[in-house]
C-alpha positions as a LaTeX table, in Angstrom:
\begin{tabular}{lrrr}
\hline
Residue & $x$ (\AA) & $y$ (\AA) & $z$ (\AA) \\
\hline
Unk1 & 46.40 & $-71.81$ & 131.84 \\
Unk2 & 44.57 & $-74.97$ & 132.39 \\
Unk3 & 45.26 & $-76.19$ & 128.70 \\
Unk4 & 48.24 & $-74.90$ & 128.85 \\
Unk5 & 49.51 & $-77.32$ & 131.38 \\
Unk6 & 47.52 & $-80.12$ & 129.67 \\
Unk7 & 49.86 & $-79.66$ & 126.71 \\
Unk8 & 52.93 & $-78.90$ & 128.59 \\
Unk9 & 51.81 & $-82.85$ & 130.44 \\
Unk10 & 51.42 & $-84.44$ & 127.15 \\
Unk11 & 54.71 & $-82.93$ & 125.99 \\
Unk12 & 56.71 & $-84.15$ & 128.73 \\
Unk13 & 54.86 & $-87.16$ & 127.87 \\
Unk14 & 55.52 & $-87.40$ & 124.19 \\
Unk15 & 59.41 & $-86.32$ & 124.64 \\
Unk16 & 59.50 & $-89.18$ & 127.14 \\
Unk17 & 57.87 & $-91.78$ & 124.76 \\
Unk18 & 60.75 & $-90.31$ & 121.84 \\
Unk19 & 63.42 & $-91.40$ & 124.85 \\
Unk20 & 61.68 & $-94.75$ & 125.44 \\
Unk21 & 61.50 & $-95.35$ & 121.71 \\
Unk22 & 65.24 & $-94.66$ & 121.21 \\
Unk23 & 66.65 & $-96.63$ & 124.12 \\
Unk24 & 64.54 & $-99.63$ & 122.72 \\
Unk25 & 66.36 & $-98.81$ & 119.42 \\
Unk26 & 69.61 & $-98.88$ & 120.95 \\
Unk27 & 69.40 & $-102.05$ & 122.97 \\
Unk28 & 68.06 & $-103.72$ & 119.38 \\
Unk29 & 71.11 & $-102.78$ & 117.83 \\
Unk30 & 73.29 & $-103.80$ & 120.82 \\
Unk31 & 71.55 & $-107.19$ & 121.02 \\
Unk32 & 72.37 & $-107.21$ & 116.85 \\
Unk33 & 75.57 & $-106.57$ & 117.15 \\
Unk34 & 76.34 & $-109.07$ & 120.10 \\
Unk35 & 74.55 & $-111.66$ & 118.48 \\
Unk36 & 76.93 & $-111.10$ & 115.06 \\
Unk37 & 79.52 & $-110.90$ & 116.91 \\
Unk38 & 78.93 & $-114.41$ & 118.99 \\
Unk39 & 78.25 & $-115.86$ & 115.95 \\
Unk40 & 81.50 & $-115.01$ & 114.01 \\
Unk41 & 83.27 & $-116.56$ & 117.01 \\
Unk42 & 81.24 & $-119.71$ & 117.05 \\
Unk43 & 80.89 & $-120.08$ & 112.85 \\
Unk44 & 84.63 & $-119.99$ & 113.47 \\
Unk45 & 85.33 & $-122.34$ & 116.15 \\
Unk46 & 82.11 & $-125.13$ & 114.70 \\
Unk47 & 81.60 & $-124.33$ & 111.20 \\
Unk48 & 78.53 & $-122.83$ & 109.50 \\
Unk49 & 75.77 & $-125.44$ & 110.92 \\
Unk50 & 76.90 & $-124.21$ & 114.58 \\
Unk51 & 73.15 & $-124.48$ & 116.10 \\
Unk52 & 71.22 & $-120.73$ & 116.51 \\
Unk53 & 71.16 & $-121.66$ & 120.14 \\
Unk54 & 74.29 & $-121.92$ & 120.32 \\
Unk55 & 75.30 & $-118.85$ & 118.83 \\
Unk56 & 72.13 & $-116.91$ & 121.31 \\
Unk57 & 73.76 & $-118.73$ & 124.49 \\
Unk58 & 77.50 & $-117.50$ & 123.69 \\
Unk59 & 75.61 & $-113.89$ & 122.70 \\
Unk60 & 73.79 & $-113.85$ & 126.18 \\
Unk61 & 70.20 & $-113.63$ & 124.31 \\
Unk62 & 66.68 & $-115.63$ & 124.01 \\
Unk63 & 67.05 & $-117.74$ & 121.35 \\
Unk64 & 63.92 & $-116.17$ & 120.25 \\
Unk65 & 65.94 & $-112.65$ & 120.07 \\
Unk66 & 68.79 & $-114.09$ & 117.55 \\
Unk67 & 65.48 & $-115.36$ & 115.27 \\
Unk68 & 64.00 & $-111.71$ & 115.44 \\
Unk69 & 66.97 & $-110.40$ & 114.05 \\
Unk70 & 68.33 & $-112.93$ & 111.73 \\
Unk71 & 65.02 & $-115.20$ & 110.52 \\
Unk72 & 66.98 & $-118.02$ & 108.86 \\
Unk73 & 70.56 & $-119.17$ & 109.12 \\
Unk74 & 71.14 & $-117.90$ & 105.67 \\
Unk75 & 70.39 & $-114.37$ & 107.15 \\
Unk76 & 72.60 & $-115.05$ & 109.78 \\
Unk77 & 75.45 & $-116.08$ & 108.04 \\
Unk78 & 75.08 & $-113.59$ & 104.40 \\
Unk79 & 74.75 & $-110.55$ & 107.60 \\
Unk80 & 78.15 & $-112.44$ & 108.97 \\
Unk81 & 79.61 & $-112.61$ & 104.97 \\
Unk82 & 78.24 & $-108.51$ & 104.62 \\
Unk83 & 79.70 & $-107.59$ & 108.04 \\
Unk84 & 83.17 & $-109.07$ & 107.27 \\
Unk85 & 83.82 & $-106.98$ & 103.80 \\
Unk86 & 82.64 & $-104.06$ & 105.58 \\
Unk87 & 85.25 & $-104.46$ & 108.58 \\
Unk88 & 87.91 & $-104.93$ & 105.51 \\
Unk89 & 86.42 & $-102.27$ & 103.64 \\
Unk90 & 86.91 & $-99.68$ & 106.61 \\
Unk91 & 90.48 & $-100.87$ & 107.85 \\
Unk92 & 91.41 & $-100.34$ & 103.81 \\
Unk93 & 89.67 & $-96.86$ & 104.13 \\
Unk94 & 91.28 & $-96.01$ & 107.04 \\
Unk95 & 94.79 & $-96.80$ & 105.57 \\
Unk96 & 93.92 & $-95.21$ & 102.18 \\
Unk97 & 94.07 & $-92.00$ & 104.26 \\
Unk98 & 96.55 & $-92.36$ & 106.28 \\
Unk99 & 99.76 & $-90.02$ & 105.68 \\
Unk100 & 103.03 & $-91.69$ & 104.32 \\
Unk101 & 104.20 & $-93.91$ & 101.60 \\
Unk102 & 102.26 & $-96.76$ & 99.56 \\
Unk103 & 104.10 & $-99.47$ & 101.26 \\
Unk104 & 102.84 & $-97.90$ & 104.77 \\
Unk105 & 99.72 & $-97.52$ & 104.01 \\
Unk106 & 99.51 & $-101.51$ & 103.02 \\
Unk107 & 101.29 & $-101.86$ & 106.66 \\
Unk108 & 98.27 & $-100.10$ & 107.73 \\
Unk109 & 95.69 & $-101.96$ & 106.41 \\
Unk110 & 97.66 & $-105.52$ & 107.60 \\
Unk111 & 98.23 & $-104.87$ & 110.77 \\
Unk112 & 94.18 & $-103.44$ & 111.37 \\
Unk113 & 93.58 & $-107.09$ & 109.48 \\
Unk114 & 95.33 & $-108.77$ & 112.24 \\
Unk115 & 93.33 & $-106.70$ & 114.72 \\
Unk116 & 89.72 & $-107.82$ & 113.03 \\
Unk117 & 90.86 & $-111.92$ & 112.66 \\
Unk118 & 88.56 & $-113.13$ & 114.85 \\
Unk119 & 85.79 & $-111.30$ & 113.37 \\
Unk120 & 85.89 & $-111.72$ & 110.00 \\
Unk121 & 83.97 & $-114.83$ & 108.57 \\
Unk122 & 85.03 & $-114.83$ & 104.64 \\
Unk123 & 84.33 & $-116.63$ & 102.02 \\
Unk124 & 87.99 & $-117.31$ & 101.48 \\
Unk125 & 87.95 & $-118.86$ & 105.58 \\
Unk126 & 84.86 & $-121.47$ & 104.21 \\
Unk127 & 82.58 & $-119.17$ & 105.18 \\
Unk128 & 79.34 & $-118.78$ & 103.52 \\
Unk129 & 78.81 & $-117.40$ & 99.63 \\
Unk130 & 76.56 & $-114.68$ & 99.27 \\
Unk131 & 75.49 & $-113.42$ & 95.96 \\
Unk132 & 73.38 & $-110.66$ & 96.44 \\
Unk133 & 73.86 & $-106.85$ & 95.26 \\
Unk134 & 74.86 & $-105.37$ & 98.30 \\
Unk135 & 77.25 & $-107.68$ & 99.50 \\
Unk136 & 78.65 & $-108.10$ & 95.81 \\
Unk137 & 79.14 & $-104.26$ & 95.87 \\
Unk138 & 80.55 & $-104.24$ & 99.02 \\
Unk139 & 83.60 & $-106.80$ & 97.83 \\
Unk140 & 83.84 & $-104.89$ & 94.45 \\
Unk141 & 84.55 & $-101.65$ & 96.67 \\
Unk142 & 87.08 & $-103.45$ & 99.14 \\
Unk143 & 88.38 & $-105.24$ & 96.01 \\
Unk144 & 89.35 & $-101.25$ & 94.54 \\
Unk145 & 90.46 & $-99.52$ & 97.87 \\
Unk146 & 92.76 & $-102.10$ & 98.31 \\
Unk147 & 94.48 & $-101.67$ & 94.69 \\
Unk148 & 94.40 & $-98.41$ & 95.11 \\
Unk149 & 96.63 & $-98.85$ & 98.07 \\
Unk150 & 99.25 & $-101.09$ & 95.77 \\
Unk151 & 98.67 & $-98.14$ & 92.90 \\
Unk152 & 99.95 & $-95.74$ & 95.56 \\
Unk153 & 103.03 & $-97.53$ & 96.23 \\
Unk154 & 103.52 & $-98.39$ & 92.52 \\
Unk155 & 103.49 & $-94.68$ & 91.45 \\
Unk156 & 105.80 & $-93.41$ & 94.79 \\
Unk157 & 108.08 & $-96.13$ & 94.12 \\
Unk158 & 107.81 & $-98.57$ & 97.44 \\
Unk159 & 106.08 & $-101.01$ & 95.99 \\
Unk160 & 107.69 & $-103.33$ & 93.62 \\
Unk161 & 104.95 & $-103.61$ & 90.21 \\
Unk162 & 104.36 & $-107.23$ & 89.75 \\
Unk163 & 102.19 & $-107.22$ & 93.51 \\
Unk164 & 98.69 & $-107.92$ & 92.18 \\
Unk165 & 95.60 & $-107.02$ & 94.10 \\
Unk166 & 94.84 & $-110.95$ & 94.76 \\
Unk167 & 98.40 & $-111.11$ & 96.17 \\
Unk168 & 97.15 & $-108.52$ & 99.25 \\
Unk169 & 93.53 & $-110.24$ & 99.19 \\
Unk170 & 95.24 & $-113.69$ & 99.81 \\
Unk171 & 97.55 & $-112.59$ & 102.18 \\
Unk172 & 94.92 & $-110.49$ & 104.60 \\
Unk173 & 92.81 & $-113.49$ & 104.66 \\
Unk174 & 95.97 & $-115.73$ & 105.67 \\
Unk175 & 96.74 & $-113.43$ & 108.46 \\
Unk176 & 93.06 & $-113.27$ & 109.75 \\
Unk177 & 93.05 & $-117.44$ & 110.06 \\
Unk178 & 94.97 & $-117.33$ & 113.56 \\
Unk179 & 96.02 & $-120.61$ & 114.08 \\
Unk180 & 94.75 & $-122.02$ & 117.17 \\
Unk181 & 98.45 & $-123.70$ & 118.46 \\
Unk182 & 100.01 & $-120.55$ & 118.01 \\
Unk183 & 101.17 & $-118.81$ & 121.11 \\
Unk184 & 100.59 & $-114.61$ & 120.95 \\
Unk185 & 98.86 & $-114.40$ & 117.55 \\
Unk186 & 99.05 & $-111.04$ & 116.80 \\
Unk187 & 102.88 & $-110.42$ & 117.65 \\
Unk188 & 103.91 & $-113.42$ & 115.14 \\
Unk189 & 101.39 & $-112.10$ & 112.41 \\
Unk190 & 103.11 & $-108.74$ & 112.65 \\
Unk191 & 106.17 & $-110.38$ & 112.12 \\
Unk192 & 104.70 & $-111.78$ & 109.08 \\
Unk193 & 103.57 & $-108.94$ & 108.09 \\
Unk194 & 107.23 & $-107.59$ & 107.94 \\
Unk195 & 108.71 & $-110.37$ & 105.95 \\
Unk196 & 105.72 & $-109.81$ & 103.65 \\
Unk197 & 106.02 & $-105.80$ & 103.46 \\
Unk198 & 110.18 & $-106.44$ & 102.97 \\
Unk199 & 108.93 & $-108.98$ & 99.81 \\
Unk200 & 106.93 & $-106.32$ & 98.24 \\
Unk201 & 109.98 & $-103.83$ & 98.07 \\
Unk202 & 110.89 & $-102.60$ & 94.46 \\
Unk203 & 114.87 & $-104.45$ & 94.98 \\
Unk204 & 113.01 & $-108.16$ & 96.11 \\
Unk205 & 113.70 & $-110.78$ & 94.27 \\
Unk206 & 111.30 & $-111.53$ & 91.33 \\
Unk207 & 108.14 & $-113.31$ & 92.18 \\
Unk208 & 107.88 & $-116.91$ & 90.87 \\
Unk209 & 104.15 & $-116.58$ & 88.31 \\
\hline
\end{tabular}
């Protein structure tokens, strides 16, 4: 009985310890997350040599926390680069299966574009390149979904066929820039995404090459 509740202690224990272990995990990721997210803002608003303090102050962390996460600025800005194709990457997911026509589903992946703006950090905003595998792969997938999402519309007849993939590319990143004079972002980037959904209609006129 004795050893019996010796193990049934050093249980309790251990299961504790497991809890300890995993709320440690979870507040690393949190702080991760906040930092990235800080730093998007502030790469934004100051350019890529915005100061790692500044981007720790605006995350609410040590200093010392951004450097355990992200050891260089490089790291900081290729995780900002890898985090910004993967916030495309889902909102093209997402609209890939979403009921309806092709031309909706583009709609759908716009309008979610709008939504992310001030997250994404892209190469096409001045961001940083990053050529490594993962973050090349990433693009390369982003790169499909999203001309799969023109093919769609191409083959159910909503989407006129001289729309490249580049065209939608060019155009998401446009819509993500908000423009800082610009009174209610989002509700005139809709707008714009309605003149631009109306120009990819099969009767528009023809697009100048």
């Amino acid at each position: 009985m004795r050893d019996g509740v010796i193990i049934g202690f050093v249980t309790k224990a251990q299961s504790n310890e497991g809890v300890r272990r995993r709320e440690l995990r979870r507040d690393a990721a949190d702080n991760r997350d906040r930092v990235l997210a800080a730093a998007a803002a502030a790469v934004r608003r100051e350019g890529t040599g915005v100061p790692m303090a500044t981007v720790a102050a605006d995350a609410g962390v040590g200093v010392g926390t951004v450097y355990r996460h992200f050891p260089s600025r490089e790291a900081l800005l290729g995780a900002l680069t890898y985090r910004s194709f993967q916030l495309v990457l889902d909102a093209a997911s997402r609209a890939a299966q979403s009921e309806g026509s092709g031309i909706e589903a583009v709609r759908c992946f716009l309008d979610q574009t709008v939504e992310h703006g001030p997250d994404l950090v892209l190469p096409l905003h001045g961001g940083p390149l990053v050529a490594d595998r993962e973050t090349d792969a990433l693009q390369a997938e982003v790169r499909r979904t999203m001309g799969a999402l023109l093919h769609r519309g191409r083959d159910d007849g909503t989407i006129r066929r001289d729309v490249r993939t580049r065209d939608l590319v060019l155009f998401g990143a446009l819509l993500a820039q908000q423009l800082p004079h610009v009174p209610n972002w989002n509700e005139n980037a809709r707008r714009l995404v309605d003149i631009y959904i109306a120009g990819m209609a099969p009767t528009a006129q023809p697009l100048r090459s």
